[in-house]
VOSE-483022 format. One record per residue: residue in three letters; x, y, z of N, C-alpha, C, O, CB in turn. Coordinates in steps of 0.2 Angstrom, whole numbers, plus 2048, in hexadecimal, padded with zeros to 3 digits. Glycine has a CB too. Layout:
BEGIN
ALAXYZXYZXYZXYZXYZ...
***
This chain:
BEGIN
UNK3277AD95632C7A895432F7A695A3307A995F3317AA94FUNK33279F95A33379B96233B79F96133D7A295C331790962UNK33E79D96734579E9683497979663477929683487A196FUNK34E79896235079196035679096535A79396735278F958UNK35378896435978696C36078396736178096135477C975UNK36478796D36D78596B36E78096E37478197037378A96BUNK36A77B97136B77397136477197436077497837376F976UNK36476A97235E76697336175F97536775E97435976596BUNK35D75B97936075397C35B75398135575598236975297FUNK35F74F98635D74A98B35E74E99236474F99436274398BUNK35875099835C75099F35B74A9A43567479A63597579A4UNK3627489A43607419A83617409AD36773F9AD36173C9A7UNK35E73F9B335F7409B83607369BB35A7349BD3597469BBUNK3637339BB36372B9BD35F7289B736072B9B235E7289C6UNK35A7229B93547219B13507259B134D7249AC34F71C9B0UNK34F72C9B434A7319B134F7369AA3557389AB3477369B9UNK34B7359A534D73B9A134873E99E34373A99D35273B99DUNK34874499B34574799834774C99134C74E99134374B99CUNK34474D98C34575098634475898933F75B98B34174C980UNK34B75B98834D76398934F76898435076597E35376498EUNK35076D98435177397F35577898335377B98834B77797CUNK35A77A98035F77D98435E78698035D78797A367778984UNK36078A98435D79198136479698436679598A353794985UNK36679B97F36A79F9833677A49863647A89823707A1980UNK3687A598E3657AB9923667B29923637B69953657AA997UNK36C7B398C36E7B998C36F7BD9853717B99813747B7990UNK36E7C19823707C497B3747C997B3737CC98036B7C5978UNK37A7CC97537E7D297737A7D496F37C7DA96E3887D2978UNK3767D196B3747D59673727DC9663737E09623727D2965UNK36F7DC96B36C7E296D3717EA96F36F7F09713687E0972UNK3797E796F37E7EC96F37F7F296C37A7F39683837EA96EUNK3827F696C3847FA9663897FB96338C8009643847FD966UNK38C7F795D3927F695C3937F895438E7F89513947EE95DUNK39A7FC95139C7FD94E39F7FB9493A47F894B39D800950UNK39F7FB9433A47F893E3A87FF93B3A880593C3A07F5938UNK3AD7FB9383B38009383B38039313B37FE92D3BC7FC93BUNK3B380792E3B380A9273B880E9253BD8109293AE80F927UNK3B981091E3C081491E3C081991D3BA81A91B3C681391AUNK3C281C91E3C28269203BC82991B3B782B91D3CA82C91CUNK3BE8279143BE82B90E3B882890B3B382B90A3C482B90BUNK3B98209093B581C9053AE8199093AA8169063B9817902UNK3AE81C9113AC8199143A78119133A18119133A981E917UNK3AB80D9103AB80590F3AE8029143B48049173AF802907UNK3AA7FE9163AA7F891D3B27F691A3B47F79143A27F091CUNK3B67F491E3BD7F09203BC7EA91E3B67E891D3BF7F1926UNK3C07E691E3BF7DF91D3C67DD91F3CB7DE91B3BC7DC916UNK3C77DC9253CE7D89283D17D49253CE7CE9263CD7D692CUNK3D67D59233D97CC91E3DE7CD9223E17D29243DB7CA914UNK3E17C49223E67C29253ED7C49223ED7C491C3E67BC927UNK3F37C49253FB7C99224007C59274007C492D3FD7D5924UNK4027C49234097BD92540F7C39254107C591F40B7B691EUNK4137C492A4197C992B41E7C89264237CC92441C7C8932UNK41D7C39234227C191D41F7C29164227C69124237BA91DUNK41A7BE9134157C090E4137C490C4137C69064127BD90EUNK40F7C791240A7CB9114047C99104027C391140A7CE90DUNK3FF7CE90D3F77CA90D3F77C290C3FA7BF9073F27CE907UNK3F47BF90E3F17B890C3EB7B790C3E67BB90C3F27B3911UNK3EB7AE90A3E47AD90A3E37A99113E77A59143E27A9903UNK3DC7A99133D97A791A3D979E9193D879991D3D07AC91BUNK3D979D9123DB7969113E27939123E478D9123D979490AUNK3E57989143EE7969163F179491D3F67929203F479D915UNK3E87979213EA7979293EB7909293EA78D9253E579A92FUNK3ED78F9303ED7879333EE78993B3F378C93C3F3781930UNK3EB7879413EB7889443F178594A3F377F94A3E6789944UNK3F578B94F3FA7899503FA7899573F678E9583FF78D94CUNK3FC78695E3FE7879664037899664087869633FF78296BUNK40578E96940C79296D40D78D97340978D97840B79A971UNK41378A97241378597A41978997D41978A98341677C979UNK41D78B97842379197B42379797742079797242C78E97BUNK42879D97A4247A197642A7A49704307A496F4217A797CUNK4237A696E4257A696442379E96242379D95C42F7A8962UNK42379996542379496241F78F96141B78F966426792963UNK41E78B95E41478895B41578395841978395340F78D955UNK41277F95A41077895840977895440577C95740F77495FUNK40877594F4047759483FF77094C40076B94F408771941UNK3F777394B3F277094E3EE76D9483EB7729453EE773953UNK3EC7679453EA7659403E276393F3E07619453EE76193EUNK3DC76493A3D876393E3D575C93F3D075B9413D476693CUNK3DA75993D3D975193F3DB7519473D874E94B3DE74C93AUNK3DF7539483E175594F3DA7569543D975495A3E675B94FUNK3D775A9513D275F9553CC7589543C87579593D0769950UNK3CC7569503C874F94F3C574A9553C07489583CB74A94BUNK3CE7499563D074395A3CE7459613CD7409653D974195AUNK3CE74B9633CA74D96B3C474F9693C275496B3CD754970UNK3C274D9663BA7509673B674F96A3B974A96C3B7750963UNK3B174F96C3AC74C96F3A674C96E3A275196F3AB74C974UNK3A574696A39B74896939774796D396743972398744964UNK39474A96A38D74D96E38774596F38474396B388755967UNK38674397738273F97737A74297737573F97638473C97CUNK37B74A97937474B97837174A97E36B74997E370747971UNK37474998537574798C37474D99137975099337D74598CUNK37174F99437475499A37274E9A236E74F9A636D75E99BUNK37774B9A33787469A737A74A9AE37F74D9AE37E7409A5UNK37574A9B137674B9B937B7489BF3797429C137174A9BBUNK37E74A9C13847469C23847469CC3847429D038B74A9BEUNK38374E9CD3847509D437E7569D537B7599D138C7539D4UNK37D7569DD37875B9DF37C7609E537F75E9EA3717579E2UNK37D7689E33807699E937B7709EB3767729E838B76A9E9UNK37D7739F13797799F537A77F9EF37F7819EB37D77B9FDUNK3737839EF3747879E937A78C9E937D78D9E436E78B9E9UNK37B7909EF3817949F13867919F138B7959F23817969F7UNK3897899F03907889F13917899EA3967859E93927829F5UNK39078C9E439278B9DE3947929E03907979E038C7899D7UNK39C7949E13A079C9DF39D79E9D939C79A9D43AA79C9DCUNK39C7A69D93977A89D139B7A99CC3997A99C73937B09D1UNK3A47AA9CE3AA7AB9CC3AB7A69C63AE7A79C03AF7AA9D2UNK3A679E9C83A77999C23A17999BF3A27979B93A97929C5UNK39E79B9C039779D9BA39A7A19B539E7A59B638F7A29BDUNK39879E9AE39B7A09A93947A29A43907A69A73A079B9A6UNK3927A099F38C7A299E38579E99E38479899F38D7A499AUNK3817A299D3797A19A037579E99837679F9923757AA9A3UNK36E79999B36C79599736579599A36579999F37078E997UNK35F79299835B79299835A78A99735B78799235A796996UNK35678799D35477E99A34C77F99A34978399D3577779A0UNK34877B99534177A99334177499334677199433E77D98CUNK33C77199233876B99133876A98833776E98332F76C994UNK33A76598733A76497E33076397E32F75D97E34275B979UNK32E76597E32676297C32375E98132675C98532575C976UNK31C75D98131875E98531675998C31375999131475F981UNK31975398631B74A98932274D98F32174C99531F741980UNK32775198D32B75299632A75599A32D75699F32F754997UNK32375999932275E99E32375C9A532675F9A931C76099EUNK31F7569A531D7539AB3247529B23257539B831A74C9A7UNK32874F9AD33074B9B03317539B032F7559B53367449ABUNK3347589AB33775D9AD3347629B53377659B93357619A6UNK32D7629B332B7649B932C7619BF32B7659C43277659B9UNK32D7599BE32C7579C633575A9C933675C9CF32B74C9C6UNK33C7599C334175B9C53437619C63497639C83437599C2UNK33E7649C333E76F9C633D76F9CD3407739D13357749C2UNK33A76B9D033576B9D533A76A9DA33C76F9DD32E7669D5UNK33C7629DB3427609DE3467659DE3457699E434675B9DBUNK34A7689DB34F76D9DB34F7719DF3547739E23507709D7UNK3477749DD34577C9E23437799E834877B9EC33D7809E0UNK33E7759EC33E7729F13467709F63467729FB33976D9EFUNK34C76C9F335376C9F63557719F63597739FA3587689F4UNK3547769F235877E9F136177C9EE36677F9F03587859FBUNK3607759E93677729E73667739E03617739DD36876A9EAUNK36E7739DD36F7759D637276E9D337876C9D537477D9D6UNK36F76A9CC3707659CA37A7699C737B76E9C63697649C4UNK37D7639C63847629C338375E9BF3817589C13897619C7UNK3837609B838475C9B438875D9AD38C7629AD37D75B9B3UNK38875A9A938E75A9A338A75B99A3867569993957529A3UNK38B75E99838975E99038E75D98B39375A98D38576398EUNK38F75E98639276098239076597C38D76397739475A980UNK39376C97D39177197839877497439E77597638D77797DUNK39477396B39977596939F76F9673A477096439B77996EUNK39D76A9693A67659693A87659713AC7619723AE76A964UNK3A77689743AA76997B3A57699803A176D9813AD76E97BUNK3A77659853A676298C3A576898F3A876D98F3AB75D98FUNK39F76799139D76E99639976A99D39576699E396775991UNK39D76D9A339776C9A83967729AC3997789AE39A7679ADUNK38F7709AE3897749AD3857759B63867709B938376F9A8UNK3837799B937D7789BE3787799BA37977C9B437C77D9C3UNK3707769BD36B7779BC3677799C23667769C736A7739B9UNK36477D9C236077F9C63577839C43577869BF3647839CBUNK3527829C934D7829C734F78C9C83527909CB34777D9CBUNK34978E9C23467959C13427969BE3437959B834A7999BFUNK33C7999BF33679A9BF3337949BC33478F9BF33479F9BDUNK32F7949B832C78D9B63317899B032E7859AD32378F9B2UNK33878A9B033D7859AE3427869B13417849B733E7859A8UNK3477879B034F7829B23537899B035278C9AB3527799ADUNK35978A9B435D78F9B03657889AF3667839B235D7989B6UNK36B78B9AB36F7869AA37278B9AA3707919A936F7819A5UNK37B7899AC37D78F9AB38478A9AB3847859AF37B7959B0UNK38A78C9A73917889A539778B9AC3987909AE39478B99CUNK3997849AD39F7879B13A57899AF3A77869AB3A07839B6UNK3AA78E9B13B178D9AF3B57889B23B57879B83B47939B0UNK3B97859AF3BF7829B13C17859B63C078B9B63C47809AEUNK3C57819BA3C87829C13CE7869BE3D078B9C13C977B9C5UNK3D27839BA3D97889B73D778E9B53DC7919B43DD7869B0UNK3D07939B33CE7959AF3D079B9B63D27A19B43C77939ABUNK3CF7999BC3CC7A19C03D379F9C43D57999C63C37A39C5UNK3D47A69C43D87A99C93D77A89D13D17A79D33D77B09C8UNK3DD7A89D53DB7A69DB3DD7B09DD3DD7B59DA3E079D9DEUNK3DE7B09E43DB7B79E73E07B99E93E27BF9E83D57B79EDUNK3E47B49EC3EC7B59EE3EF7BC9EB3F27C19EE3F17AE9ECUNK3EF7BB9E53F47BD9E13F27C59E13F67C99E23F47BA9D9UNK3EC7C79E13EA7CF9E13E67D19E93E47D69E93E47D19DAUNK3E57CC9EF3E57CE9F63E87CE9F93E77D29FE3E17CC9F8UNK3ED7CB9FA3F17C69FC3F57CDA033F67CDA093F77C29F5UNK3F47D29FE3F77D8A013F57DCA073F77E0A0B3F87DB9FCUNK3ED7DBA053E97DFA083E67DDA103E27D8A113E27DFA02UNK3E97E0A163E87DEA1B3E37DFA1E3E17E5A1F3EB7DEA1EUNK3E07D8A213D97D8A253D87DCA2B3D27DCA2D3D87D2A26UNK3DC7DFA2E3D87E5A333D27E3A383CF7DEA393D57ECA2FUNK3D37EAA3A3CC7E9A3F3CB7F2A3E3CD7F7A413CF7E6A4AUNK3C57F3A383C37FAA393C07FCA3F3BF7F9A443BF7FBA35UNK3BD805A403BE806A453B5806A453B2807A403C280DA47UNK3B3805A4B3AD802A4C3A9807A4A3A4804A473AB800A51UNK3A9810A4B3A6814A4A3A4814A4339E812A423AA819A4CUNK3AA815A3E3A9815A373A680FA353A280FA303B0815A33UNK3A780AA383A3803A3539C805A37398805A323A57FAA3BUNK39A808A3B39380AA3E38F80DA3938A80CA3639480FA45UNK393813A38392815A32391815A2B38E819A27393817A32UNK39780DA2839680DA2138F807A2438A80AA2139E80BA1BUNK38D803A263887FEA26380802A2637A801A243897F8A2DUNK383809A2A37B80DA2937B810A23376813A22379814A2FUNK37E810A1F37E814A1837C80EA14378810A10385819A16UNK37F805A1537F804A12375802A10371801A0B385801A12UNK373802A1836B800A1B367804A17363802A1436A802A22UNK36980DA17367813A13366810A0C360810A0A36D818A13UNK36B80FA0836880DA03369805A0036B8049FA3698129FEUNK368801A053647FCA0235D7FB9FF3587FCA023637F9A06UNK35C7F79F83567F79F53567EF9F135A7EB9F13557FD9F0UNK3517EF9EF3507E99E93517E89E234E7EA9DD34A7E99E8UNK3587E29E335B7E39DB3557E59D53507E09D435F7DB9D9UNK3557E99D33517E99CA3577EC9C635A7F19C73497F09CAUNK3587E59C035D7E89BB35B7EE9B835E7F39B635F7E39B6UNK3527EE9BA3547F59B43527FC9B53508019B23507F49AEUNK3557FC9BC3588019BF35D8039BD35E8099BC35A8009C3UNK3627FD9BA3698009B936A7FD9B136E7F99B03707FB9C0UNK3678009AD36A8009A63708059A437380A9A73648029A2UNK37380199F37C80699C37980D99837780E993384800994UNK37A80F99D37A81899E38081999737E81C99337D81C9A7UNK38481899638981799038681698938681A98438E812991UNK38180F98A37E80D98237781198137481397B37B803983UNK37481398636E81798737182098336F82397F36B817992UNK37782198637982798237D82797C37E82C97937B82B985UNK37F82297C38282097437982096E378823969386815974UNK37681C97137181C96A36E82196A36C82296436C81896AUNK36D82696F36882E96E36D83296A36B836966367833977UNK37683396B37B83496737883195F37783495A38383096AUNK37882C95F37582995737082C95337082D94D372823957UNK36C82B95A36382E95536683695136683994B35983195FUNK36683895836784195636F84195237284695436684795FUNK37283E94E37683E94C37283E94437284394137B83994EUNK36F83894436B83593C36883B93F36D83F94036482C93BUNK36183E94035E84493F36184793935F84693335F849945UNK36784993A36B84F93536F84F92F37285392C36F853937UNK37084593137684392C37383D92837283892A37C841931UNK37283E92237283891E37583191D37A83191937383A91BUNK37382C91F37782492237A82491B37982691537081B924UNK38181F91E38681E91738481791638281491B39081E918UNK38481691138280E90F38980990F38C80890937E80D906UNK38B8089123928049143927FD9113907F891639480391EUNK3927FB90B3927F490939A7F390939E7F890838F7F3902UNK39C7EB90B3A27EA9093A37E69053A17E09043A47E890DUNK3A87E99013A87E78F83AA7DF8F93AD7DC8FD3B17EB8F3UNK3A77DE8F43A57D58F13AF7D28F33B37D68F23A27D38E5UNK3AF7CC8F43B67C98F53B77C98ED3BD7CA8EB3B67C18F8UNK3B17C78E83B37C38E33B77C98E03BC7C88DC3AD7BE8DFUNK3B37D28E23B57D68DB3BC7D88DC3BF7DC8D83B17DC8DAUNK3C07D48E63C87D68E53CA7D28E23CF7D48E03CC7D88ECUNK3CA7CC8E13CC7C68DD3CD7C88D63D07C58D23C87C08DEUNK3C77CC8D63C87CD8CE3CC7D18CD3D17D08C93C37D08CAUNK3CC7D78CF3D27DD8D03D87D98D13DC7DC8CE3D17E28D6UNK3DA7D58D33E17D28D43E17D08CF3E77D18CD3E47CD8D7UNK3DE7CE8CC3E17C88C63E07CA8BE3E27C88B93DD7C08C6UNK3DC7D08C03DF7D78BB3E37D98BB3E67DB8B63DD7DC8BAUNK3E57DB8C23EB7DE8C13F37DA8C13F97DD8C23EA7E38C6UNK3F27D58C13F87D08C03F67CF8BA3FC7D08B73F97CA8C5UNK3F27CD8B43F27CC8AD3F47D38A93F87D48A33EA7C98AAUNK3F37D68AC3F47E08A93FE7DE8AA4027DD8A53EF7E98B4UNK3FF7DE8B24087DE8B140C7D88AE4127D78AE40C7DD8B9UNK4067D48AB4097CE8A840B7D08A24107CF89F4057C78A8UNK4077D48A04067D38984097DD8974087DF8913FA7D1895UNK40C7E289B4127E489B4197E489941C7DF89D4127E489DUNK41D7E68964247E38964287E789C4297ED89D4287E588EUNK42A7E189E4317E58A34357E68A14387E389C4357E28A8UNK4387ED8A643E7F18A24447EC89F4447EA8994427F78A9UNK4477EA8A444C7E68A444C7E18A84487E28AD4507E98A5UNK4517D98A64507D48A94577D78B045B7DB8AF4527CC8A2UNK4567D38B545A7D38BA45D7CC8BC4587C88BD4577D58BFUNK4617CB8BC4627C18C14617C38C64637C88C846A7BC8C1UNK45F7BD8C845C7BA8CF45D7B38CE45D7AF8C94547BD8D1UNK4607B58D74637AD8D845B7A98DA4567AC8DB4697AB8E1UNK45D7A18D745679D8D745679C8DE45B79A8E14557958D2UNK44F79D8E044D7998E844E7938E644F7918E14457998EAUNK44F78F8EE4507898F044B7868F144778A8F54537888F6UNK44877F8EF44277D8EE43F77E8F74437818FB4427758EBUNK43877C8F843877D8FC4367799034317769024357818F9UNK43777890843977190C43177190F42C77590F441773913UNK43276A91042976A91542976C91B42E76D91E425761918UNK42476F91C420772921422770928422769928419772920UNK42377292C42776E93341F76E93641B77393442E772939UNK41F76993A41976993F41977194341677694241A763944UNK42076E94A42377494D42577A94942A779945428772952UNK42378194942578594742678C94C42378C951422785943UNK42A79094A42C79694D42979C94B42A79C94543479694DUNK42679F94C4247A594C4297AE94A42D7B094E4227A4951UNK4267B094342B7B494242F7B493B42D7B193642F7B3946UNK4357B993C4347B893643F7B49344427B492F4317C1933UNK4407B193A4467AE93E4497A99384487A99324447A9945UNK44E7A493B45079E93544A79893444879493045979B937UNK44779893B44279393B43A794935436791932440793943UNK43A79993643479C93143679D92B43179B9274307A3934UNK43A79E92743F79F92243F79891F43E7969194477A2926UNK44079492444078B91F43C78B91C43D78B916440784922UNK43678A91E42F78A91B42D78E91542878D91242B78C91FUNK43179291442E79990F42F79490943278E9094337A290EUNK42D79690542B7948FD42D79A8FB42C79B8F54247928FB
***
């Protein structure tokens, strides 16, 4: 079965373009990861959201909020989230060419794979592989993945193109802050002599798979020979619908109860609209809102 591409469009380089398929070069499926169970009933968890005031809720109550100061949040609506959007022209417009090394690996974010969409682009795809490798220069160009503006290098690798997303410039840290301290010297030539022969000693040829996670390799032999002796728990996590039912049995059950005795209680105050800006907590500002 083919790998399905997580975007399809246009590489266009001036009036040349071509129909492409964009592939992710990387997978964590193959990890080993755990779900969380409860001691006793060992049944899978199911995280629900708890309002410091309410208590449990429903995931239909969220709305999503920015902290501009802290504890404090401005209401993001999804009409809001609308109005920036950006749709997808289905575009990877070539914009700039620069030297393969001047791209910091610091702003490589992640990795992609580019193909030819069918058999009519081969042609243009390959003449623009070709270019690339021969200048030893990496295409800049912009897409849109997701709703969101991404720009991109491209560069040739093996018989197609590798793509890879940059980070924003606000995103990375600058060096100052954790070198700043560290003084450049002049080591002693002897010791220099020596660590460059050690490092000559063992110089070799990157092969990743040399260096597999010695951690995940003895986590799963831990597994195998775990199962050997132990019979697998069947961890299903109970239906939503059968806790819904369980509530509303058990609220018709206390309905249909007699209470001991009546108590007064003062009437709540209707309840006021929802402020855009809101405060976080459980303060006088969060307090208006309640119902």
């Amino acid at each position: 079965m083919a790998p399905r591409a997580s975007w399809k469009g246009y590489l266009k380089l001036s009036l040349v373009s071509c129909p492409v398929r964009l592939y992710p070069a990387t997978s964590s499926s193959e990890r080993i990861s755990f779900n969380q169970l409860h001691k006793k009933t060992h049944n899978r968890i199911n995280m629900k959201p708890v309002d410091p005031e309410l208590g449990l809720i429903e995931r239909s109550d969220l709305v999503k909020g920015y902290e501009y100061e802290d504890k404090k949040y401005i209401i993001i609506e999804d009409s809001d989230l609308e109005s920036v959007r950006i749709e997808s022209n289905h575009t990877m417009n070539i914009e700039a060419f620069v030297d393969q090394d001047s791209v910091d690996v610091i702003y490589q974010d992640a990795p992609y794979y580019l193909a030819p969409d069918g058999a009519m682009a081969e042609e243009t795809f390959i003449v623009l592989r070709e270019a690339l490798r021969r200048t030893n220069k990496l295409a800049i160009a912009r897409l849109v993945l997701s709703s969101r503006e991404r720009v991109v290098t491209i560069g040739a690798r093996d018989t197609g193109m590798f793509v890879c997303t940059l980070r924003n410039p606000n995103e990375v840290r600058g060096t100052s802050e954790y070198f700043g301290n560290i003084p450049v010297g002049k080591p002693d030539p002897e010791m220099l002599q020596l660590a460059e022969a050690l490092i000559q000693q063992k110089a070799t040829t990157f092969d990743p798979q040399n260096y597999e996670d010695r951690y995940e390799i003895a986590l799963m032999m831990m597994i195998r020979e775990k199962l050997k002796g132990h019979k697998p728990i069947i961890a299903a996590a109970p239906e939503r619908g059968n806790v819904v039912n369980l509530m509303d049995a058990l609220k018709a059950s206390l309905s249909q109860s007699k209470p001991p005795a009546k108590s007064k209680t003062k009437a709540e105050p209707p309840a006021k609209p929802a402020l855009k800006v809101a405060a976080s907590g459980g303060g006088k500002a969060s307090a208006k809102g309640r119902k």
